[in-house]
Structures are given as C-alpha cells and as structure tokens.
C-alpha positions as CSV (number, residue, x, y, z in Angstrom):
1,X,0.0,0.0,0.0
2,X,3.0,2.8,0.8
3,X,4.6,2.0,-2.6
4,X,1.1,2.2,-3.9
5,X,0.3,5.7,-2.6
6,X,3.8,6.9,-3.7
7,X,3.9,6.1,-7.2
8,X,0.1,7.5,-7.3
9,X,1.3,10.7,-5.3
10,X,4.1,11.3,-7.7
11,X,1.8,10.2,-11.0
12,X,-0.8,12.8,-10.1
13,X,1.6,15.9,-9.0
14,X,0.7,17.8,-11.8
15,X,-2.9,17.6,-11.0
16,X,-2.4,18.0,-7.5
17,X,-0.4,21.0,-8.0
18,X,-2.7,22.7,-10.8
19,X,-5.9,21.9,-9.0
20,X,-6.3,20.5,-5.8
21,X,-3.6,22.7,-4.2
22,X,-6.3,26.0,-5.1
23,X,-9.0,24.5,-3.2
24,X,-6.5,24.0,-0.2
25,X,-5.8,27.0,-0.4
26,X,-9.3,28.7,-0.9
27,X,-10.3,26.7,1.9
28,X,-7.3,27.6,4.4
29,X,-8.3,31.7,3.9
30,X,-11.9,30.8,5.0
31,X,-13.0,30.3,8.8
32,X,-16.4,29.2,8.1
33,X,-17.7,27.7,4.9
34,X,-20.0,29.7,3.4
35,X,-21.8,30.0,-0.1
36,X,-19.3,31.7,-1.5
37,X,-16.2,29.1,-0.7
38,X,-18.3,26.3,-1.8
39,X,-18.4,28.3,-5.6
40,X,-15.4,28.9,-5.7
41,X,-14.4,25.2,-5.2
42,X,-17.0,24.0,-7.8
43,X,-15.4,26.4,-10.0
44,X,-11.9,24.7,-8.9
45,X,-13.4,21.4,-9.9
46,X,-15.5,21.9,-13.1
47,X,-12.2,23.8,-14.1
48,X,-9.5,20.5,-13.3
49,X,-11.7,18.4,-15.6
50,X,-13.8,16.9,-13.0
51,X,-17.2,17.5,-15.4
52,X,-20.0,19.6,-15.1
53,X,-22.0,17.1,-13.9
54,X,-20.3,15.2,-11.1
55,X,-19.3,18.4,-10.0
56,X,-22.5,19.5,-9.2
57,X,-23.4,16.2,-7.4
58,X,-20.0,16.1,-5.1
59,X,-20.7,19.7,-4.2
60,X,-24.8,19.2,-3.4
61,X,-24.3,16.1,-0.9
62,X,-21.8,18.6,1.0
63,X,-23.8,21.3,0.6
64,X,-26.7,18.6,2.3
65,X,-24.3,17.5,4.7
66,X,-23.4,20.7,6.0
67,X,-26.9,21.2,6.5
68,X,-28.0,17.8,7.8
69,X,-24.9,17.7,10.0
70,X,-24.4,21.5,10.9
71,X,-21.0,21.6,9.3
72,X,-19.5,25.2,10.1
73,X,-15.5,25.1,10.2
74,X,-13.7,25.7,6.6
75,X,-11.9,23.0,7.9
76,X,-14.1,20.4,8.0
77,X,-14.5,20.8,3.9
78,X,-11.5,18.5,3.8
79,X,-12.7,15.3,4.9
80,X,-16.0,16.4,3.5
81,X,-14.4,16.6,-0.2
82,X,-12.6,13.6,-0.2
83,X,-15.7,11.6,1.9
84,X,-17.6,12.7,-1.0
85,X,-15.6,12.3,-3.8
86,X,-14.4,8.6,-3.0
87,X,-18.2,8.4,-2.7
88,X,-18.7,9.4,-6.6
89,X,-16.5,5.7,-7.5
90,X,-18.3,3.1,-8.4
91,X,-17.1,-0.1,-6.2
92,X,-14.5,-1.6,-7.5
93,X,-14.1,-5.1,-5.6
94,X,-10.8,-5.6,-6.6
95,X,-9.2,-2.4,-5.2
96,X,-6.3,-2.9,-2.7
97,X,-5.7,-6.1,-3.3
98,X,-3.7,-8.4,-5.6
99,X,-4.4,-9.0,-8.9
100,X,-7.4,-11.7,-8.7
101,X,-8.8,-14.0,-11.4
102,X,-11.6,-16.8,-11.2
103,X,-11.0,-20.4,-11.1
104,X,-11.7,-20.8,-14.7
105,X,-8.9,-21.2,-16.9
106,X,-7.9,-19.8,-19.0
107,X,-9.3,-16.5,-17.8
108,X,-10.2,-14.4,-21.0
109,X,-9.2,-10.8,-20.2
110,X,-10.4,-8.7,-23.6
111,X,-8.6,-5.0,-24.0
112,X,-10.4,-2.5,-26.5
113,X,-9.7,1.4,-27.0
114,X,-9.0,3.6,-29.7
115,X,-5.2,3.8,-31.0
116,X,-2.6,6.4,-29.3
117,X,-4.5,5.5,-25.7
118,X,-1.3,3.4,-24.8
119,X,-3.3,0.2,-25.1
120,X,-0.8,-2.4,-26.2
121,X,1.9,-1.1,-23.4
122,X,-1.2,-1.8,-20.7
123,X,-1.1,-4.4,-21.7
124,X,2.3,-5.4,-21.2
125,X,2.1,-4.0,-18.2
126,X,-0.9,-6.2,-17.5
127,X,1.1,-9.4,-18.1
128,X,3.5,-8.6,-16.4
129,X,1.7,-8.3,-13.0
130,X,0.2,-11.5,-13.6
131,X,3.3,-13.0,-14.3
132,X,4.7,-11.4,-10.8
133,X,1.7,-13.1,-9.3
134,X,2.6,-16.6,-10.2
135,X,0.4,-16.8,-13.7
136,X,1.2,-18.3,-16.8
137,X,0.3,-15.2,-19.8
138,X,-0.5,-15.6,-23.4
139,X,-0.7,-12.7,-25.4
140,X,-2.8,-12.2,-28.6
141,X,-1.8,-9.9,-31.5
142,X,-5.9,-9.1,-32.3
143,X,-5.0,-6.0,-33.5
144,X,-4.0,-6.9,-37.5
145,X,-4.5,-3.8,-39.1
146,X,-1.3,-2.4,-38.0
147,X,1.4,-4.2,-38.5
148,X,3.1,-1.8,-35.8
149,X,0.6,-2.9,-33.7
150,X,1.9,-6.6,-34.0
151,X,5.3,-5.6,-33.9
152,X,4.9,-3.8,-30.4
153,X,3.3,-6.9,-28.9
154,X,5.7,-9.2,-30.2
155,X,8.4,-7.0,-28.5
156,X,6.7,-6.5,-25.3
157,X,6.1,-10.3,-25.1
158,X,9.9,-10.8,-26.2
159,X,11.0,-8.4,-23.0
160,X,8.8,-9.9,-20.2
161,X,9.6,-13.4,-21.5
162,X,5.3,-14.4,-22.5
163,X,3.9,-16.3,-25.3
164,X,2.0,-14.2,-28.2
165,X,0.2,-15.5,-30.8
166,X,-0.1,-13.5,-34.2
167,X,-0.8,-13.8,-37.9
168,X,0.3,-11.4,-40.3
169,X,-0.9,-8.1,-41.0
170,X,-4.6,-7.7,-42.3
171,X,-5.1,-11.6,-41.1
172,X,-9.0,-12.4,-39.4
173,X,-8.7,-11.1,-36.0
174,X,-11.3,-13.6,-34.6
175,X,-9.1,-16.5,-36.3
176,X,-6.3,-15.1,-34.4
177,X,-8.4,-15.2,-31.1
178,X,-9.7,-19.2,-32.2
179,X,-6.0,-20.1,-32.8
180,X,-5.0,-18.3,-29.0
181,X,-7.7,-20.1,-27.3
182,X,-6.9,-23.4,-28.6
183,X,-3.0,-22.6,-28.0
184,X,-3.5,-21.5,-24.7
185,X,-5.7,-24.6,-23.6
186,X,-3.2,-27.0,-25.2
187,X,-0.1,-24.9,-23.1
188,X,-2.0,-25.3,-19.7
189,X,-2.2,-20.9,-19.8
190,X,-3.6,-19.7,-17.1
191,X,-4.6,-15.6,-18.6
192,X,-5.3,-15.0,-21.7
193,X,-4.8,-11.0,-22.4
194,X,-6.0,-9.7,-26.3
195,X,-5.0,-6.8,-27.8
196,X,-7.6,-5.5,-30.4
197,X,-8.0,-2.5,-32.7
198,X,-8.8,1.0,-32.2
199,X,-9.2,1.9,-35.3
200,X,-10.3,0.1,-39.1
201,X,-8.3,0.9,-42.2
202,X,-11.3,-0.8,-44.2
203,X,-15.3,-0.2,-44.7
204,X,-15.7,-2.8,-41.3
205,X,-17.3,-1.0,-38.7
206,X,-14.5,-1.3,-35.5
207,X,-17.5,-2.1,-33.0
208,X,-19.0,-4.9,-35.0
209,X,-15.7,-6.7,-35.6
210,X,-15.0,-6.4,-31.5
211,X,-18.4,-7.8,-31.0
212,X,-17.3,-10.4,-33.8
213,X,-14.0,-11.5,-31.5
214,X,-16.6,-11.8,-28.5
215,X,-19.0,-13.9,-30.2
216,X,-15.9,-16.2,-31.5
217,X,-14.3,-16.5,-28.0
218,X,-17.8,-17.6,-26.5
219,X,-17.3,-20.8,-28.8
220,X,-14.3,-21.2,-27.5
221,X,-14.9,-20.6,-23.9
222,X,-18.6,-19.6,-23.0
223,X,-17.9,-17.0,-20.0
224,X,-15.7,-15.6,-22.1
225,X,-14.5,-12.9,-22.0
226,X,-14.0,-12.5,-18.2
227,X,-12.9,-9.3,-17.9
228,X,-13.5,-6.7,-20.8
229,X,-11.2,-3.3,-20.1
230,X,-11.0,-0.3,-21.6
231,X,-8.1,2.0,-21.9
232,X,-8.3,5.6,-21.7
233,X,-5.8,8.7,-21.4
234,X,-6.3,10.5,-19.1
235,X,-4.3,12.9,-20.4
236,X,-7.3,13.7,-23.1
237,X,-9.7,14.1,-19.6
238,X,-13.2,14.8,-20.3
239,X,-13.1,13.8,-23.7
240,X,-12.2,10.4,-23.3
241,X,-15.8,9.9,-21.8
242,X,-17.8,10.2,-25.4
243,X,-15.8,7.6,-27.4
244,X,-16.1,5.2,-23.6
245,X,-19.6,5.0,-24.7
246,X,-19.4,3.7,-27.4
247,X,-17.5,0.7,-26.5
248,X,-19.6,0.4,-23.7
249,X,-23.2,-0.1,-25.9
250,X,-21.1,-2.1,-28.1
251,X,-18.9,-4.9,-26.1
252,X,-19.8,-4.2,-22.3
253,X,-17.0,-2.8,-20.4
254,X,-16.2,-4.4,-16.8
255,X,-13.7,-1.6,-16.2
256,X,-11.4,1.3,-17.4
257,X,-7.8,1.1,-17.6
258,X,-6.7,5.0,-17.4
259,X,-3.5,5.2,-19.0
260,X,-0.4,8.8,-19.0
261,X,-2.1,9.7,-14.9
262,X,1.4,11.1,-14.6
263,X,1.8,13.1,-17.8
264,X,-1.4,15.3,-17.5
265,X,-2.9,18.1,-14.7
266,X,-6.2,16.3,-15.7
267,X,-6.3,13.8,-13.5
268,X,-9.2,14.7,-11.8
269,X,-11.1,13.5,-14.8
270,X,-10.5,10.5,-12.9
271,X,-13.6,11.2,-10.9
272,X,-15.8,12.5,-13.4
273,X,-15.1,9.4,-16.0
274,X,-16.0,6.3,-13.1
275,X,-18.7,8.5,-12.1
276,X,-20.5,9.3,-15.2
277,X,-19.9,5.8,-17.4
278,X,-20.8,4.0,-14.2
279,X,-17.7,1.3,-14.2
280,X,-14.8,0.9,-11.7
281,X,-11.3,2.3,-12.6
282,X,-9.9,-0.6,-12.2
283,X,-6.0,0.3,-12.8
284,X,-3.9,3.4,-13.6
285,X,-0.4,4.1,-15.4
286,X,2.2,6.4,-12.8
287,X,5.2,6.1,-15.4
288,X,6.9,4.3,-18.3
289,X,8.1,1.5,-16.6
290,X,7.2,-1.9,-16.9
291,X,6.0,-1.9,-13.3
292,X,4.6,1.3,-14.1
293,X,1.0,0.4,-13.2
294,X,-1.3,0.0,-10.0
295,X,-4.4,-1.4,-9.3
296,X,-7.0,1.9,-8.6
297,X,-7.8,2.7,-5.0
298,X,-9.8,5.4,-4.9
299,X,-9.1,6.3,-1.0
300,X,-5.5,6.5,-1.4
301,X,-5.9,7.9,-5.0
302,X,-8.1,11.6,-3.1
303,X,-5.7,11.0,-0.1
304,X,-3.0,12.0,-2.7
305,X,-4.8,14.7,-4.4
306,X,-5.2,16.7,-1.1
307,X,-2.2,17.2,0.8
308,X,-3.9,19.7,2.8
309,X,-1.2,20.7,5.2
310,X,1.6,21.7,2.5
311,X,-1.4,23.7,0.1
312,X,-2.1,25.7,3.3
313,X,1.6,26.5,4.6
314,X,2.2,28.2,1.6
C-alpha cells in the first residue's frame, strides 16, 4: 500500500499542483464555509476536468451535509471533499488487493480502445503483473490492421519473457483469437490477455468486428471474455468519456484502464469518468516503466490529491 500511494502521489503531482492545491488553499483563507467558498471550489473542480455534472453532485451532498450535520469550520471541507468524492467511484471489488482471477482457466481478459491511448503497453504491463503473481500469460496480437501494432506486442512479449500468438498483418482477427484459445488450452495458460484494434483501415465497422472477437471466443470458452477493459488517457480528460460510450453499448465494459495519470494536470477526470460511465477504474499508469502500473484505490488515489497541510503553509 506505501509503494502504492507513492507512485500515485508522484503520477498525479501535476494535478495536484494545478488543481487540488487551489482548493487547499481557498479553503485555508476561510474560517467558516459559506456559499461563496463552496463556488469557488465547484469552479476549482468543473475547471480541473472533473465534469459539469459530477461536479455538481459532489458539491450538493456537501452542501446537504453541511446542512444535515451542521458543518460550520472551513476546515471540515476537507474530509467532506474527499468523503464525497471517494463516494462518486463506483465499487470496485478488486481495489487494494492483488491482482485476482476466477478459477476458470484460461481467464479471458479482452482490452479495446481507440489507437494512441497506450493500449498495447497496458497491456504489457498487465502481463506482467500476472506474471509477478505466479500466472502463466499468453498474449494475442488481435490488432492486424497495423502491423506496428503486431510488432509492439511481439516486442513486449519478447521483453517480459510471455507467449504471443499473431498472424500477419490484415489476417481475421477472430481467427487469431480461435487459434490463441486453442493454443492456450493445449499450453495449460492460465490468462489470456488480447489486444484488439482501435481503429479500421477498411469499410468494417471497429465495433461490430469487437463484437465479432466476443462472439468467437464464446465458442471457445462460453464465459468468455471474463474481464473486458477499456483504456483511456487521461491525459485527453473529459473527452475520453464520449468515445467510452461507445464501447460500452457495443462490447460491455467491466472496467477502465486509465492510461499517462502522470503526464497530465487532468487527472481529476479520474472522478468524473468512473462517475459518469458507471464502471470501476480498475488500474492506472504512474510512469513508463514496466511496473509502471497499479491497481485503482480510490481512497489512497483523493488521499493523494489533497495534501492539505503543504497547500495551506504556503
């Protein structure tokens, strides 16, 4: 958990500094809260990328609180805040604790998101936790309309020392998914991690041919797939939330992947993104590194945006 919060402390300084640090600071020239402080942080919010919308909602349940519960000190907006906005997460089960899978093998893991999100070096990063954790990985090259794509994964699976299975470039992506499913029953693999496309070079609609992979997996293995994640970067904040939906009405999404959280001041997205498309953020990217990504705690993720007691000695 300390190595957790320090790589998420570090990976959201730039937020912390550009954002969160105002409101600790608005708050720490206030004695009592008052109508006028609780603007000024919605401004504050609505302005670090939070949304419009789940904005409003964080800031009305303290507004009720303080109300209900005859809140009067400025200070007490701080554990209101983060109170409320670990609230706004959606429950993500798996949160602070290790990587967990279900007793069927091999557990089907399906990753979708348009191209440039950092997709293929999630997953990587993905494998290798598993690995760490004692798992056997097998990754699948579904993304064969770039042959960069292929190349990456091949190179990532070449550096962490997993099996990939590919085809060439342009191949059926659902007959490189058959081929992985057979290969990893046949290997005893106990993950199975896919890579697909994010974007078509060709008249096929990108959400029918991920619906496509789905349908061929389920003949494969009919829970599959166990876990479908989508990767976002946060780096592109609000934005990221209208192309979520469509994956979402397409394939299902079991939860986000937010990728660059140390690259961007618009991390507080974050919030507004679980909040709004309803699903868990279930990991984050800190850093280049391999090892570069954590599992999503959203209590130790708003314990690291305020740092309340270096904002106010300023």
């Amino acid at each position: 958990m300390a190595a957790f919060f320090s790589k998420i402390r570090q990976g959201i300084s730039k937020t912390r500094d550009q954002v969160f640090n105002r409101i600790s600071y608005a708050i720490s020239l206030k004695s009592k809260i008052d109508e006028e402080l609780l603007e000024e942080i919605e401004e504050i919010l609505i302005g670090g990328d939070v949304g419009v919308e789940t904005t409003i909602e964080i800031i009305d349940r303290i507004k009720s609180r303080v109300k209900k519960e005859k809140f009067e000190n400025a200070q007490d907006l701080f554990h209101l805040l983060k109170d409320e906005i670990i609230r706004i997460f959606p429950v993500n089960s798996d949160s602070n604790e290790a990587v967990q899978v279900s007793q069927v093998e091999p557990y089907v893991i399906l990753v979708v998101g348009v191209n440039g999100t950092g997709k293929t070096t999630f997953i990587a990063k993905l494998a290798k936790k598993y690995q760490t954790d004692g798992k056997d990985v097998l990754l699948v090259a579904g993304d064969t309309f770039r042959a960069a794509a292929i190349e990456q994964l091949q190179e990532w699976a070449n550096r962490i020392s997993v099996d990939v299975i590919k085809h060439q470039m342009g191949a059926d992506p659902g007959a490189v998914v058959f081929d992985a499913l057979n290969a990893a029953k046949a290997r005893g693999k106990n993950i199975i991690i896919v890579d697909t496309a994010g974007r078509l070079h060709t008249k096929v609609n990108l959400m029918e041919e991920l619906r496509k992979i789905k349908r061929v997996m389920q003949r494969g293995i009919s829970e599959a797939p166990h876990e479908v994640i989508l990767v976002l970067d946060a780096t592109t904040g609000q934005n990221s939330i209208i192309q979520a939906k469509q994956f979402i009405e397409s394939v299902g999404i079991s939860g986000i992947a937010l990728t660059k959280l140390d690259g961007t001041a618009k991390g507080g997205a974050t919030i507004g993104i679980a909040h709004q498309l309803g699903i868990p953020v279930q990991y984050v990217g800190v850093g280049e590194a391999i090892d570069d990504l954590e599992i999503f705690d959203p209590k130790l993720f708003v314990d690291g945006l305020f740092e309340t007691e270096k904002a106010i000695q300023r």
